[in-house]
TITIGU-729652 format. One record per residue (C-alpha): residue number from 1; y, x, z. Coordinates in Angstrom, 2 decimals. Example, Ala and Ser with C-alpha at 12.3 -4.5 7.8 and 13.67 -1.06 7.14 Angstrom:
2
<rec 1 <-4.50 12.30 7.80>>
<rec 2 <-1.06 13.67 7.14>>
END
This chain:
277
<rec 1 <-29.87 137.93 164.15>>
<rec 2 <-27.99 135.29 162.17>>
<rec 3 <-27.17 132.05 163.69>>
<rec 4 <-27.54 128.78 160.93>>
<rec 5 <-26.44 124.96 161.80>>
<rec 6 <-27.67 122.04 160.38>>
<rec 7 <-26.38 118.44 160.52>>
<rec 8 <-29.09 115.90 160.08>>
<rec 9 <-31.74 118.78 161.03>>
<rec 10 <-34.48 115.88 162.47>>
<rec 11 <-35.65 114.41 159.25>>
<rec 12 <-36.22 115.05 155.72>>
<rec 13 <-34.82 117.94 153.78>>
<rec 14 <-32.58 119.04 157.13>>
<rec 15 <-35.62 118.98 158.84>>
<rec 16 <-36.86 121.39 156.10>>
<rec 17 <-33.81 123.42 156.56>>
<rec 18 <-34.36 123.67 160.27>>
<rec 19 <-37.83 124.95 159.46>>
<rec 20 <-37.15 127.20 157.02>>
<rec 21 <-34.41 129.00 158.48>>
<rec 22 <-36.39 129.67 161.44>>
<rec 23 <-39.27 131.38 160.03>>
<rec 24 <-36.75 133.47 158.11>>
<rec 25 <-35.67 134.48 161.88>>
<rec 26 <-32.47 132.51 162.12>>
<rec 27 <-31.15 131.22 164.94>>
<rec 28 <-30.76 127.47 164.38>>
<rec 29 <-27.87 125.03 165.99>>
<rec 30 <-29.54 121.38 164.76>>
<rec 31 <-26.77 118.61 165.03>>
<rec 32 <-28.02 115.01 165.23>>
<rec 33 <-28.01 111.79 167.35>>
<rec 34 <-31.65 111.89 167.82>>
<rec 35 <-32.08 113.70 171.28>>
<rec 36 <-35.86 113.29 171.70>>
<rec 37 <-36.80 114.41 168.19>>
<rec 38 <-34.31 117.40 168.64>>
<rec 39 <-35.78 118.59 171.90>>
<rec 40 <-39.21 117.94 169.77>>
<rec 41 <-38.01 120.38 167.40>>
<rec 42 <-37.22 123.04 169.62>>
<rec 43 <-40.09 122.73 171.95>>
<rec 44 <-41.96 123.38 168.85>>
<rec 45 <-40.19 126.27 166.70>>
<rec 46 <-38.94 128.50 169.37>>
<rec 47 <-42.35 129.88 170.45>>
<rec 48 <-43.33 129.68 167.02>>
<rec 49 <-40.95 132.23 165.50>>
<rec 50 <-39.09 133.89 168.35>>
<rec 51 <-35.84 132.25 167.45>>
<rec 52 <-33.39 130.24 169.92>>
<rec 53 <-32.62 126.24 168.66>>
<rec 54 <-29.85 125.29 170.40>>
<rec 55 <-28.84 120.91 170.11>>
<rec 56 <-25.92 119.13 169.88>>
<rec 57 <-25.76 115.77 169.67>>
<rec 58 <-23.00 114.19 167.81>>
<rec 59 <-22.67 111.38 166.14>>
<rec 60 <-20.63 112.28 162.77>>
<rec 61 <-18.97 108.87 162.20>>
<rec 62 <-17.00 110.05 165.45>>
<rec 63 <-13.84 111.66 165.13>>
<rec 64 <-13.49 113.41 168.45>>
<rec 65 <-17.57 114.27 168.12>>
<rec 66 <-17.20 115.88 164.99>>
<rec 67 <-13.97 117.81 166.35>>
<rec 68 <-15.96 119.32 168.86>>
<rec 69 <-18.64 120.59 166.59>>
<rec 70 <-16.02 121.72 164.67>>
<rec 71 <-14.79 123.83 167.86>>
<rec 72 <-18.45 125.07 168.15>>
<rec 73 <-18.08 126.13 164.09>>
<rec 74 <-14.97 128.16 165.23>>
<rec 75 <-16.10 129.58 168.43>>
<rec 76 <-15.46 133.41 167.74>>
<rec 77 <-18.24 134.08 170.39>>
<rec 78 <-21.26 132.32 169.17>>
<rec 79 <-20.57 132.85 165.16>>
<rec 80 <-22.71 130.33 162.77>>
<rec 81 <-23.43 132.52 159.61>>
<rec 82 <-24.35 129.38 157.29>>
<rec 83 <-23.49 125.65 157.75>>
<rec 84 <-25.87 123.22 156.06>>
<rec 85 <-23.99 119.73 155.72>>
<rec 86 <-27.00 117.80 155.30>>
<rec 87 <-26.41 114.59 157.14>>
<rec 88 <-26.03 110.95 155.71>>
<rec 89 <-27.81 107.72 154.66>>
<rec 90 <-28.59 105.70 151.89>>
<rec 91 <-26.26 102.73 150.92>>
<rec 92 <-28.09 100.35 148.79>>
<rec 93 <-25.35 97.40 149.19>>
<rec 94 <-22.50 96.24 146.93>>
<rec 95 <-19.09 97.52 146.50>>
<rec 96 <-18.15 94.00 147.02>>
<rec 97 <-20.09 92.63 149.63>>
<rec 98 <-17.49 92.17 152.34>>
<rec 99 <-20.55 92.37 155.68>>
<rec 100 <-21.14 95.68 154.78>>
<rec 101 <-17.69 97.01 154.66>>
<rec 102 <-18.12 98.49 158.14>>
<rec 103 <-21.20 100.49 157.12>>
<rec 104 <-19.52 102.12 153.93>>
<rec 105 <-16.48 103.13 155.86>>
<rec 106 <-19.36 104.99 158.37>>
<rec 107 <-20.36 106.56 155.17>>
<rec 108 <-16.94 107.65 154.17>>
<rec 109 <-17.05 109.01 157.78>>
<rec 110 <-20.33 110.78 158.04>>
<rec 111 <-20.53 112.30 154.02>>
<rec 112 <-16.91 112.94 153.38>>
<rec 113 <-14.87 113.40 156.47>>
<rec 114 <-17.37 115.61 158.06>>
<rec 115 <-18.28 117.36 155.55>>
<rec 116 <-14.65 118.26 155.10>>
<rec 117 <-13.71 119.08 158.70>>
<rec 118 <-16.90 120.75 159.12>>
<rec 119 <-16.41 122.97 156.24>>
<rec 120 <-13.01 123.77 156.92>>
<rec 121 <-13.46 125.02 160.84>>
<rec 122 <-16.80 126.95 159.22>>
<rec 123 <-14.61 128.55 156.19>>
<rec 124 <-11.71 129.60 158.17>>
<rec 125 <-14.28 131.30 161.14>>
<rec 126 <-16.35 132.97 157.75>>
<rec 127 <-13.12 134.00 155.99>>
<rec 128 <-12.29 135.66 159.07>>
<rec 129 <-15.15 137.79 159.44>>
<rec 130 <-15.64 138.50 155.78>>
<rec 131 <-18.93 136.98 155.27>>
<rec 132 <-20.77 133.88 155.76>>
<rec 133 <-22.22 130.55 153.19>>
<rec 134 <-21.26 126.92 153.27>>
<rec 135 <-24.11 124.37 151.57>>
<rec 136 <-23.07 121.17 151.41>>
<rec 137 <-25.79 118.36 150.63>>
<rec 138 <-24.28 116.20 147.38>>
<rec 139 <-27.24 114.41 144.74>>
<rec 140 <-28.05 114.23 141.65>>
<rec 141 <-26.62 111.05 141.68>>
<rec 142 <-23.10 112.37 141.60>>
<rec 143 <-23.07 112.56 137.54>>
<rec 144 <-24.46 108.64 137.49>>
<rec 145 <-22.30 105.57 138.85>>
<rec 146 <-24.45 103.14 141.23>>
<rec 147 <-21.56 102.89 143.56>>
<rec 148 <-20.67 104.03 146.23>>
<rec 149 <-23.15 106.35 147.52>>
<rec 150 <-22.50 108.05 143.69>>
<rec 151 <-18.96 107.95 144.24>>
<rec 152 <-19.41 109.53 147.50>>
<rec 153 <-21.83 112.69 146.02>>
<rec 154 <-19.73 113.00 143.57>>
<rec 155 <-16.46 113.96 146.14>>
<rec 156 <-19.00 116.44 147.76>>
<rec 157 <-19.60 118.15 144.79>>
<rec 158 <-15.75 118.06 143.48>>
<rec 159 <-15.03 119.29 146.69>>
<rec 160 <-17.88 122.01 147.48>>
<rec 161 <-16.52 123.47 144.30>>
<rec 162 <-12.66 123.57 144.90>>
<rec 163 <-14.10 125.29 148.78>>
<rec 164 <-15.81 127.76 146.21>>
<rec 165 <-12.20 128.47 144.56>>
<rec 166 <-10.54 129.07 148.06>>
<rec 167 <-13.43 131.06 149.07>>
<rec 168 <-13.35 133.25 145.60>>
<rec 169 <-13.01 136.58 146.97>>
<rec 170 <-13.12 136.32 150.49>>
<rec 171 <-16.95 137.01 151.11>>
<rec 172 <-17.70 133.66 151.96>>
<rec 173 <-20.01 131.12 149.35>>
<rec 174 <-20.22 127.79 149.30>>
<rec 175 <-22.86 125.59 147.52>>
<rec 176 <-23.62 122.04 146.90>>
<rec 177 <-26.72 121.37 146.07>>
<rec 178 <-28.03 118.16 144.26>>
<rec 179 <-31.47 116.95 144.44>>
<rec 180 <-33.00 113.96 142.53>>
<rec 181 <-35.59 111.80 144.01>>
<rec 182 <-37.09 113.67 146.85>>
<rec 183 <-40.47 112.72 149.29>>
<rec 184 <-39.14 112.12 152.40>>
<rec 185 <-37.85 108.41 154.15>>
<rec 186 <-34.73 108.06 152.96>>
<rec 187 <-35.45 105.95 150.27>>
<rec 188 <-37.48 103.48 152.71>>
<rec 189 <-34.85 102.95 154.98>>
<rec 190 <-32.07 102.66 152.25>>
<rec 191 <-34.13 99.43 151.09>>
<rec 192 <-34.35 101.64 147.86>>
<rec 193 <-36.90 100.55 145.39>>
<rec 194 <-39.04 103.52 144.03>>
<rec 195 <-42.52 103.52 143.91>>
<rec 196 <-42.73 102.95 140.38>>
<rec 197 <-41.30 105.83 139.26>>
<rec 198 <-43.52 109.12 137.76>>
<rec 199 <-44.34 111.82 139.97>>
<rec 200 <-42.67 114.00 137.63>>
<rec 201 <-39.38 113.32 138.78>>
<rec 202 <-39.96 113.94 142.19>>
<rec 203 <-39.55 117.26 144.25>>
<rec 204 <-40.70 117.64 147.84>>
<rec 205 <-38.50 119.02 150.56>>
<rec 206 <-40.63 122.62 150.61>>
<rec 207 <-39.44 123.46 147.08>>
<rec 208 <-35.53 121.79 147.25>>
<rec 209 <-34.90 124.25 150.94>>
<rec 210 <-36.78 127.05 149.03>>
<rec 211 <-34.75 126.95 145.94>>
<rec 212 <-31.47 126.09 147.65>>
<rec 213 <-31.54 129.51 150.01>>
<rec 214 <-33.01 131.58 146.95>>
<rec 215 <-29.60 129.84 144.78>>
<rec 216 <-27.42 130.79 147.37>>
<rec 217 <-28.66 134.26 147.66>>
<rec 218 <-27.90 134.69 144.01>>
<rec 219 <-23.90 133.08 144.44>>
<rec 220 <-24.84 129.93 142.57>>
<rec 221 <-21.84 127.38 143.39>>
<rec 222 <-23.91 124.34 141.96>>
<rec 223 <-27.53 124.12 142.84>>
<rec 224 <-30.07 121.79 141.16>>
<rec 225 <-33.37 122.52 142.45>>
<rec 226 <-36.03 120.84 139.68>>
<rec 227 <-36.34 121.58 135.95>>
<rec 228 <-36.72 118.36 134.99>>
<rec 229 <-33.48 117.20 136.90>>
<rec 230 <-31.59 119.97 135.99>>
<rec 231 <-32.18 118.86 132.16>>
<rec 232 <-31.26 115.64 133.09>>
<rec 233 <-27.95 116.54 134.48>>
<rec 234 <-27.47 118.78 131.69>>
<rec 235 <-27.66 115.80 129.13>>
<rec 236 <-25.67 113.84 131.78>>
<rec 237 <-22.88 115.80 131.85>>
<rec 238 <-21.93 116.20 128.05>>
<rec 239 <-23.41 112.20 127.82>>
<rec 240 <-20.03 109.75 126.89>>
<rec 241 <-19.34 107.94 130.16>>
<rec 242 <-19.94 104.96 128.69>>
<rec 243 <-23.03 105.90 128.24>>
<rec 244 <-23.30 106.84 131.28>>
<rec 245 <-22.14 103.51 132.64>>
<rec 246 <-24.64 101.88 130.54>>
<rec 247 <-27.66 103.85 132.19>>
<rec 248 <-26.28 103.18 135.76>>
<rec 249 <-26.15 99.49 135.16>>
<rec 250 <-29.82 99.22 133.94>>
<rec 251 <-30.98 101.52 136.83>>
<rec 252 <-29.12 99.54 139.28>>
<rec 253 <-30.61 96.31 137.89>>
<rec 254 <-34.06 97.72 137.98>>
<rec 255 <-33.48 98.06 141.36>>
<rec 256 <-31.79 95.54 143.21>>
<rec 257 <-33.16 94.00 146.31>>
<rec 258 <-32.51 89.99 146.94>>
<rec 259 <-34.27 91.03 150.74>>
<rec 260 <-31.08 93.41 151.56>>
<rec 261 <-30.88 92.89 155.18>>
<rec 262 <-28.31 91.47 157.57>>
<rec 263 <-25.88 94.02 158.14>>
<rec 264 <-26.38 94.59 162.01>>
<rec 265 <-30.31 95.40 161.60>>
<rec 266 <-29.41 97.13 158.45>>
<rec 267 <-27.05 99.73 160.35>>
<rec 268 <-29.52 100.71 162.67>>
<rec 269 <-32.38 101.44 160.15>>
<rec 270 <-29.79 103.51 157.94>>
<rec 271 <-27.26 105.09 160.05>>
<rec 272 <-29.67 107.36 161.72>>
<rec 273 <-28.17 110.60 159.51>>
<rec 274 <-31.11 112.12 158.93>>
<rec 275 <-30.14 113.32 155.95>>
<rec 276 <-33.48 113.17 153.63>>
<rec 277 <-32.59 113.17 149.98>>
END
C-alpha cells in the first residue's frame, strides 16, 4: 500500500488531496496545526476506505518543526511515496506596509522554506529507492505580479522545476501545479475581494486534485488544471512584461481593501495553512 503526506491536509484543496488519496487506497500522513479537525479527518476516512491517517502537527513557520517532519520524510522505515506541499495563506497586504512585515516573513517560512526542506528530505529518501512524486502547490498567479504572494508562487514553480532537473532520471517526479481561482476559503480569509468575478474562471477542488494526480501519472512537470486558465497562462507567458505589469496593477486596484485588518487579528485568520487555492 502506498503511503502519501499532505501539508495543509484540513482545508481546501489539501483537504481534497487527503480525500482523494484515500479512496485511491493510500495511506495518508496529514500535516497541520489544526489537531481537532485532523483527528476529525481520520475518525472519518479510516473506516471509510480501510486506509491508516496518521497526524502530525507542525507548525511550518517553525524551523525545528519542519526538521522533524523532514526526519519523518526520511525515515527509511515508514517510506512516504508522494509529498503534496500544499500548505500556505493568502497575503493580501503591501510590500511596503511595515505592520505586516512579520506575517510575510511567516510566508517566506511556510511557502518557500518548507517547501524546500520538505522536498529535499522527500527527494533524497525517493532517489534512494528509485521511485516516488513530489507536487508542490504554486498558482496561477506565479506568471502575474500582485506582490508578494506572486513573487512567492513564482519561486515554487522556478524551483519545482529545477527539483524536476535533479530528479531527471532517477525515477522520482516532481510537479507544481497552479490553479486559478478555486471554491474553497482561502480567498475569505485573505480579505481577497472576489465575488464579482464569472463562474467561468473558477474550478472547484474535486476537479484541480483529480487533474493534478491524473498530470502526474502522465510525468507532467507543470500542471494547470482548467482550460480556461491554462489559455490564460499561455497568453501570459509569451505577453511583454510590461504588459504584464500593466494587468497586475489594474487587478490589484480592482481589488484593494481600505478594511485590511490590524495585523495581530489578521495573523490569526490567515496563518492557519490550510492551504485552499
Amino acid at each position: 500500500m502506498s503511503s502519501s503526506m499532505v501539508t495543509g491536509g484540513t482545508s481546501g484543496i489539501g483537504r481534497e488531496f487527503v480525500t482523494q488519496l484515500a479512496a485511491r487506497g493510500d495511506d495518508v500522513i496529514i500535516v497541520a496545526r489544526d489537531t481537532d479537525r485532523m483527528a476529525a479527518i481520520k475518525a472519518e476516512l479510516e473506516p471509510r476506505y480501510g486506509v491508516s491517517v496518521e497526524t502530525i502537527r507542525a507548525d511550518l513557520s517553525d524551523r525545528a518543526e519542519v526538521d522533524a517532519v523532514a526526519a519523518r520524510l526520511e525515515d527509511p522505515s515508514r517510506p512516504v511515496d508522494l509529498l503534496v506541499n500544499n500548505a500556505g495563506f493568502g497575503l493580501h497586504a503591501k510590500i511596503l506596509d511595515a505592520g505586516t512585515l512579520p506575517l510575510q516573513d511567516r510566508a517566506f517560512d511556510v511557502m518557500c522554506r518548507a517547501v524546500l526542506v520538505l522536498s529535499a528530505a522527500a527527494g533524497r529518501s525517493m532517489r534512494a529507492r528509485g521511485a516516488g512524486a513530489i507536487v508542490n502547490i504554486s498558482s496561477g498567479s506565479a506568471w502575474i505580479n500582485t506582490g508578494n504572494y506572486s513573487a512567492i508562487k513564482a519561486w515554487v514553480l522556478t524551483f519545482t522545476e529545477g527539483l524536476a532537473n535533479e530528479l531527471h532520471g532517477s525515477g522520482v517526479k516532481a510537479m507544481a501545479v497552479c490553479p486559478g481561482w478555486v471554491h474553497t476559503e482561502f480567498h475569505e480569509r485573505a480579505h481577497v475581494t472576489a465575488s464579482n468575478l464569472p463562474e467561468a474562471v473558477w474550478t472547484d477542488p474535486e476537479t484541480v486534485v483529480r487533474q493534478t494526480l491524473t498530470d502526474l501519472e502522465k510525468g507532467k512537470v507543470v500542471s494547470i488544471p482548467n482550460r480556461l486558465w491554462k489559455a490564460a497562462i499561455s497568453v501570459a507567458g509569451v505577453a511583454p512584461r510590461s504588459t504584464m505589469r500593466w494587468l497586475s496593477r489594474n487587478l490589484t486596484s480592482s481589488r484593494d481593501k481600505t478594511d485590511f485588518p490590524d495585523r495581530p487579528e489578521h495573523d490569526r485568520q490567515q496563518d492557519r495553512q490550510g492551504g485552499d487555492r
